[in-house]
C-alpha positions as CSV (number, residue, x, y, z in Angstrom):
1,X,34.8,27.3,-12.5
2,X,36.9,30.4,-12.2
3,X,35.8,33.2,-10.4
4,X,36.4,36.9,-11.6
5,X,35.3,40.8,-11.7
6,X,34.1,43.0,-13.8
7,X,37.1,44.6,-14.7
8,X,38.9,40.8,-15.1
9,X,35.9,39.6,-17.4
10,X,36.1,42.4,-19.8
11,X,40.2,42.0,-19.8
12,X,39.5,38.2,-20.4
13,X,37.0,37.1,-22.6
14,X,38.0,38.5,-26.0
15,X,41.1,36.5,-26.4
16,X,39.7,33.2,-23.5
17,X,35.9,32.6,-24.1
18,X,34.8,30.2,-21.1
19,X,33.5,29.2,-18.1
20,X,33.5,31.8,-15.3
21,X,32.0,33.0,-12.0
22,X,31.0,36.5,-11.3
23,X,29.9,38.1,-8.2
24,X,27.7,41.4,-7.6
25,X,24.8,43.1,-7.6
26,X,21.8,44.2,-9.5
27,X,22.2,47.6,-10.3
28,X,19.6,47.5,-13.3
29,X,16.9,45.5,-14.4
30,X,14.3,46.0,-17.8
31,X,11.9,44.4,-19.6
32,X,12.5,45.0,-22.9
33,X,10.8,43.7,-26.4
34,X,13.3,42.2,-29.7
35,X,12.2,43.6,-32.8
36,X,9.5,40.4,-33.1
37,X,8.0,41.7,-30.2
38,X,9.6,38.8,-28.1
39,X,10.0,39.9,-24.4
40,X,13.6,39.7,-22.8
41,X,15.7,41.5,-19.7
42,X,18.3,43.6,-19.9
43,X,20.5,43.3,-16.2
44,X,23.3,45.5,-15.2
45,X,25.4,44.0,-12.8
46,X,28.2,46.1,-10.5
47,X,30.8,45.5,-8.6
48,X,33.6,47.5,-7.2
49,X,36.1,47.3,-10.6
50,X,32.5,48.4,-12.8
51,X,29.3,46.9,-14.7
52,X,28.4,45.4,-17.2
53,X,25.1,44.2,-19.0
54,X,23.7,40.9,-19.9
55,X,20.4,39.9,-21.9
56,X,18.2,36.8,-20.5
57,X,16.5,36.0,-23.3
58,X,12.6,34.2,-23.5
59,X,13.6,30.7,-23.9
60,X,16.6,30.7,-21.1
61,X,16.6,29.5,-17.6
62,X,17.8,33.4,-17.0
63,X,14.7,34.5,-18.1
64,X,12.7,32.8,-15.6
65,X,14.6,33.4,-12.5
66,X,15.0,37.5,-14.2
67,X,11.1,37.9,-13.5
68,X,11.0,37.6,-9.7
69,X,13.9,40.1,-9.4
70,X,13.5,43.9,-8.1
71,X,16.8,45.5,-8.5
72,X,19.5,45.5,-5.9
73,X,20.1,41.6,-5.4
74,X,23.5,40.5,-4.9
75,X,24.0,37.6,-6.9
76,X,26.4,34.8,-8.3
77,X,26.1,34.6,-12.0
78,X,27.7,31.6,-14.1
79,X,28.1,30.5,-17.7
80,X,29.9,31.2,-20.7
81,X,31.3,34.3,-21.1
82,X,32.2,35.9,-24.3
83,X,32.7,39.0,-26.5
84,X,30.7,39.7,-29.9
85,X,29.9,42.4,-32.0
86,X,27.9,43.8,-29.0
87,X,29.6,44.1,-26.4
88,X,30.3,41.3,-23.8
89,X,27.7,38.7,-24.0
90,X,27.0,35.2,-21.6
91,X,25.6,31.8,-22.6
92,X,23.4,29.4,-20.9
93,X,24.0,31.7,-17.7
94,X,22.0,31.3,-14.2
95,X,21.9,33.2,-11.1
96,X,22.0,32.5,-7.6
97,X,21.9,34.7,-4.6
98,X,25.0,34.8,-2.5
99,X,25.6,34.3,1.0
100,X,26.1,36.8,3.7
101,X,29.7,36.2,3.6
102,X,29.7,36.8,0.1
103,X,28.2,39.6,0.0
104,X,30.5,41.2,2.5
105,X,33.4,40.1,0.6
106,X,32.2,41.5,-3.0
107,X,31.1,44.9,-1.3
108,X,35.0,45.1,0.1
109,X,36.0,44.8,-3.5
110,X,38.3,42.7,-5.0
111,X,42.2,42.7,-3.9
112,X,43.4,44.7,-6.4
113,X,40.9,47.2,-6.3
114,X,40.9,47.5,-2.8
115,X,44.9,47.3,-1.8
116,X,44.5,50.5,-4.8
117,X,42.0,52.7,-3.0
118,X,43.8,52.1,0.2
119,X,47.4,53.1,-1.4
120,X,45.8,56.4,-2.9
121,X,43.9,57.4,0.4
122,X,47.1,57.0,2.3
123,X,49.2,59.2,-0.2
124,X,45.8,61.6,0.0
125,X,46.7,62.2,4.0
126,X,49.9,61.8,3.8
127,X,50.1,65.0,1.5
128,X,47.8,66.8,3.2
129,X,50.3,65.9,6.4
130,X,52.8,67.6,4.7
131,X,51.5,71.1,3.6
132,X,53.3,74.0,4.5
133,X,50.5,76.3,4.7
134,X,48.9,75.3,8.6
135,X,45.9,76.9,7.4
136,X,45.1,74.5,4.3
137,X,46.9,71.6,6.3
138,X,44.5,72.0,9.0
139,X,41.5,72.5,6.2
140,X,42.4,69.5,4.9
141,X,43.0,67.2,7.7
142,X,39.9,68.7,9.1
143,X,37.9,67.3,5.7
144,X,39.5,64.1,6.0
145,X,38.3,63.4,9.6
146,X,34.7,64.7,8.7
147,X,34.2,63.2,5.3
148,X,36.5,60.4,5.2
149,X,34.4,57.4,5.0
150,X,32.1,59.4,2.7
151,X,35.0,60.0,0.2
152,X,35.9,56.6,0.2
153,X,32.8,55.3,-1.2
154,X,32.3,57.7,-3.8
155,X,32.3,58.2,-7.9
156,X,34.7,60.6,-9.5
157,X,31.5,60.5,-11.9
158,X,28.1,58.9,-12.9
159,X,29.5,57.4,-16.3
160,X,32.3,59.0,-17.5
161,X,35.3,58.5,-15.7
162,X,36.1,56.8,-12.3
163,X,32.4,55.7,-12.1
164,X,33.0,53.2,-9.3
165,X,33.3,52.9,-5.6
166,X,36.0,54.9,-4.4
167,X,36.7,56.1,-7.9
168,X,37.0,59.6,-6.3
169,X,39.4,59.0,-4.0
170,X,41.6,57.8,-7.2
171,X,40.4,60.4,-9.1
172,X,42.1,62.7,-6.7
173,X,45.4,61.2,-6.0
174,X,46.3,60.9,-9.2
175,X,45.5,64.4,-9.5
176,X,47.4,65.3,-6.9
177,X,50.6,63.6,-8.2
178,X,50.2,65.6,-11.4
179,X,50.0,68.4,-8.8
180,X,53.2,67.6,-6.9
181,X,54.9,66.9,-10.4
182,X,53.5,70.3,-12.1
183,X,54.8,72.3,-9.0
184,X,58.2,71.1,-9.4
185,X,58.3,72.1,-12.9
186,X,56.8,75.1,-12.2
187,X,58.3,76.8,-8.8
188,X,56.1,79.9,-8.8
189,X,52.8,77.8,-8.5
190,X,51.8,77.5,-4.9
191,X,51.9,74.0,-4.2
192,X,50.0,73.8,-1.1
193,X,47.0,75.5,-2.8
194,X,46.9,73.7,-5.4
195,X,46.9,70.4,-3.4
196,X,44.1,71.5,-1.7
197,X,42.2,73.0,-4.6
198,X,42.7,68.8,-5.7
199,X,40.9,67.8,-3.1
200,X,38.1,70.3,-2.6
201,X,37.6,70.5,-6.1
202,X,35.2,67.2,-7.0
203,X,34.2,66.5,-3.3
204,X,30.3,67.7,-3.8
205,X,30.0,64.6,-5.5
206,X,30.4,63.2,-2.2
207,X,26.5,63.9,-2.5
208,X,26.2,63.9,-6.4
209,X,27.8,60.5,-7.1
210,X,28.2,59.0,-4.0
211,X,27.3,55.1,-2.9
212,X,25.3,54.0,0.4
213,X,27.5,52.1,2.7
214,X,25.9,48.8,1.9
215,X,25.4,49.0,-1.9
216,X,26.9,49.3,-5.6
217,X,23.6,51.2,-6.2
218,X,24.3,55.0,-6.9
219,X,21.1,56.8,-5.3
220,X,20.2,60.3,-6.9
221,X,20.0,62.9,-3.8
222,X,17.7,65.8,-4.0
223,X,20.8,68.0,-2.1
224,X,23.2,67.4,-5.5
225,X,20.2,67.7,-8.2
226,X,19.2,71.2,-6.9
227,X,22.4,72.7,-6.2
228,X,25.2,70.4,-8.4
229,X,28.8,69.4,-7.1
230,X,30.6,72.9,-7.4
231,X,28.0,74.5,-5.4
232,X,28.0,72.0,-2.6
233,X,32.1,71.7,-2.7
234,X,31.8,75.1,-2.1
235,X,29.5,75.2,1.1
236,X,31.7,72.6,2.3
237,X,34.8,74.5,1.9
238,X,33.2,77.8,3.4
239,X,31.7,75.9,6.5
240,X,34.5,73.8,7.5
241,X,36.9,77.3,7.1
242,X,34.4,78.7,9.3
243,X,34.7,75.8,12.1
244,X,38.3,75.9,12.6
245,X,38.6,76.6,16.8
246,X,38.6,80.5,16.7
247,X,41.9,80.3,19.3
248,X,43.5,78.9,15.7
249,X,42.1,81.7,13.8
250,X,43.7,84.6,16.0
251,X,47.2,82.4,15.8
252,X,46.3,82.6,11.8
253,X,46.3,86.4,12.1
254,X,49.6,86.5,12.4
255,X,50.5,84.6,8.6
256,X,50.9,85.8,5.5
257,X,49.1,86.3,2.9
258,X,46.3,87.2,4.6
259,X,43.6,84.2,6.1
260,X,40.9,85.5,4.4
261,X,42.9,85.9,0.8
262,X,43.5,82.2,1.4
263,X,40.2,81.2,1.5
264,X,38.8,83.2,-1.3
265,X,41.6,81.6,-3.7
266,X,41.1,78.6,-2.6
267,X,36.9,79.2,-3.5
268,X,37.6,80.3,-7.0
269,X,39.7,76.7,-7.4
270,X,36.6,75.4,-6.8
271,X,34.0,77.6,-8.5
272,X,36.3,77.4,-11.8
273,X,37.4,73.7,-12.4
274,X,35.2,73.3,-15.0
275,X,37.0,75.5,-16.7
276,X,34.5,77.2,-19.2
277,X,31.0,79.0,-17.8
278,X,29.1,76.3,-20.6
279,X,30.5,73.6,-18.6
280,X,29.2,74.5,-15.8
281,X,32.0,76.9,-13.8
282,X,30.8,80.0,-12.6
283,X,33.7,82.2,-13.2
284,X,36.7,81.0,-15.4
285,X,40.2,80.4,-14.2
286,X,42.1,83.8,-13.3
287,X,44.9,82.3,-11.6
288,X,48.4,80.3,-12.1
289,X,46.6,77.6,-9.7
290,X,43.3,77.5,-11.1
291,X,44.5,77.2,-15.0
292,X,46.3,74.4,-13.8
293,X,44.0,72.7,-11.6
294,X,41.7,73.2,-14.3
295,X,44.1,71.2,-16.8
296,X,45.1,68.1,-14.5
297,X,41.8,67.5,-13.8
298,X,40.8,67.2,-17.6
299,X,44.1,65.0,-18.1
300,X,43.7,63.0,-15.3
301,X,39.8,62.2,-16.8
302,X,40.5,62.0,-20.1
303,X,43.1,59.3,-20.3
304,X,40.9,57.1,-17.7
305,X,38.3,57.2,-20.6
306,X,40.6,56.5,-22.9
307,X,42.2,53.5,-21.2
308,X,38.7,52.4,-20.3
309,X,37.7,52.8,-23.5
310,X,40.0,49.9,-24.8
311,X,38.6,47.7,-22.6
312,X,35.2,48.1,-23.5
313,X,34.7,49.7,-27.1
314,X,34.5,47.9,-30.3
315,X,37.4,47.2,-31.9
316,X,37.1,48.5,-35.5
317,X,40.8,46.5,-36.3
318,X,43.2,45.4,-34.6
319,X,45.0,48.8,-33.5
320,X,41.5,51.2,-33.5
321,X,38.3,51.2,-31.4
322,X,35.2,52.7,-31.8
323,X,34.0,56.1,-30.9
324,X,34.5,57.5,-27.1
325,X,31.6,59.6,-26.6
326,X,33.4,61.9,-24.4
327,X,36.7,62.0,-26.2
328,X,34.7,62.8,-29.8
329,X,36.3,60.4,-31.8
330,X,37.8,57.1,-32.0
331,X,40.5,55.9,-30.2
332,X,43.8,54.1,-30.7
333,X,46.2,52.1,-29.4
334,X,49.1,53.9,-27.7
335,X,52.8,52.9,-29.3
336,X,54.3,50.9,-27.0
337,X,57.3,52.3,-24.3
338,X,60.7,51.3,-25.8
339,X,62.2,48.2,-24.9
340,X,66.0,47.7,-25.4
């Protein structure tokens, strides 16, 4: 029986109905009652390419081994998988826990995911490696060495967009080639603020929608609920600034514009991403860098719902899917790229 992820079940079963394997873990488990009051589970299942929810109903073997579960097991599920008016839906499927080993292995992610997230952090240091500015290039590298593993693990979001392991860490180095692509089109955009307003912008979530070590279970922290992502990217910003060896600072006196100009512009990237006060900014964009910080980040988000939305909304005919929540309407397919 072949084994596959997430991601590879969702791309699969609509047009190959079968037979397969899946590895990961519990992330959600509920009793819930059909409209005949007949008691069944609804289990959410994760692993590093996404999730995806199955029903155990009364009369299945699921059913029974569902009752004794309490959230977080990593499991093996089997059975046949296929895609209905609902969503993606499993017959006569079982579960078994795995082995240490596989555990291990599903937590790494699967090859693809994994060689992905390791591409994008390179390019992610790389950049930083490269910034003109020694002031940002040492804010950044300085972030990197702090936070790094930290990063790596977490959510560009809860739901909406890169809402996986490491999803941040994509999130951001595709923003950052929109960055480097924007800045060549636009020359009087500085490039090496810009670059680091990317990766300052989202990395609160780092506490907002950020994975333990050892699990696909997103934890809510206390830290991110009271003071939200901005707030905290902020602090973070401000205190590493503030650590730099102060033998570097007096060195920095000596550069243009001045340090502490730097720094504030590079705060109101941060404070104004959002890009509206209603969403959540608290000042709007007044700068070249922040409009267009502001704007590759909403691009960058938009068109992973929208490509994630084809996987997983209901097709409504063959060329147009059902509503995107985030995108207000439905969605359709893109023309294909020209092919001589």
């Amino acid at each position: 029986m072949e084994k596959l992820n997430v991601s590879e079940i969702k791309e699969t079963v609509s047009a190959n109905p079968g037979s397969y394997i899946l590895h990961g873990q519990i992330s959600g488990i509920h009793r819930k009652l059909t409209k005949t009051n007949k008691p069944y589970f609804e289990i959410e299942i994760t692993d590093s390419t996404g999730s995806l929810k199955l029903k155990a109903w009364q009369d299945s073997k699921a059913f029974t081994q569902s009752e004794s579960l309490q959230g977080n097991e990593w499991v093996k599920v089997q059975g046949h998988w296929s895609n209905n008016e609902y969503g993606i839906d499993a017959r006569d499927w079982e579960i078994q826990e795995l082995e240490t080993k596989e555990v291990e292995e599903t937590l790494a992610g699967d090859r693809r995911t994994r060689e992905k997230q390791s591409e994008d952090y390179k390019y992610i240091k790389q950049l930083c490696h490269s910034l003109g500015d020694p002031r940002l290039r040492t804010l950044c590298l300085s972030f990197l060495e702090r936070f790094g593993d930290r990063f790596r693990r977490s959510a560009g979001a809860r739901n909406l967009h890169h809402a996986r392991r490491g999803g941040l860490v994509e999130h951001v180095a595709q923003m950052m080639r929109a960055a480097e692509a924007l800045s060549d089109a636009y020359t009087v955009l500085n490039k090496d603020l810009l670059i680091t307003g990317v990766l300052f912008h989202d990395c609160g979530k780092m506490w907002e929608n950020s994975f333990p070590a050892d699990s696909f279970t997103m934890p809510y922290d206390s830290r991110a609920e009271l003071m939200g992502h901005i707030s905290i990217g902020t602090e973070i910003a401000n205190t590493l600034w503030r650590e730099i060896d102060t033998d570097t600072i007096e060195e920095w006196k000596l550069f243009g514009p001045p340090s502490e100009k730097v720094r504030i512009h590079l705060i109101h990237l941060i404070l104004s991403h959002h890009g509206k006060i209603e969403y959540g900014s608290p000042v709007l964009p007044k700068t070249p860098e922040a409009i267009a910080l502001h704007h590759i980040d909403n691009i960058d988000a938009k068109l992973e719902m929208i490509f994630q939305g084809y996987e997983e909304q209901e097709p409504l005919s063959e060329e147009v899917y059902s509503k995107v929540w985030a995108l207000e309407s439905n969605i359709v397919k893109p023309l294909e790229k020209f092919d001589g």
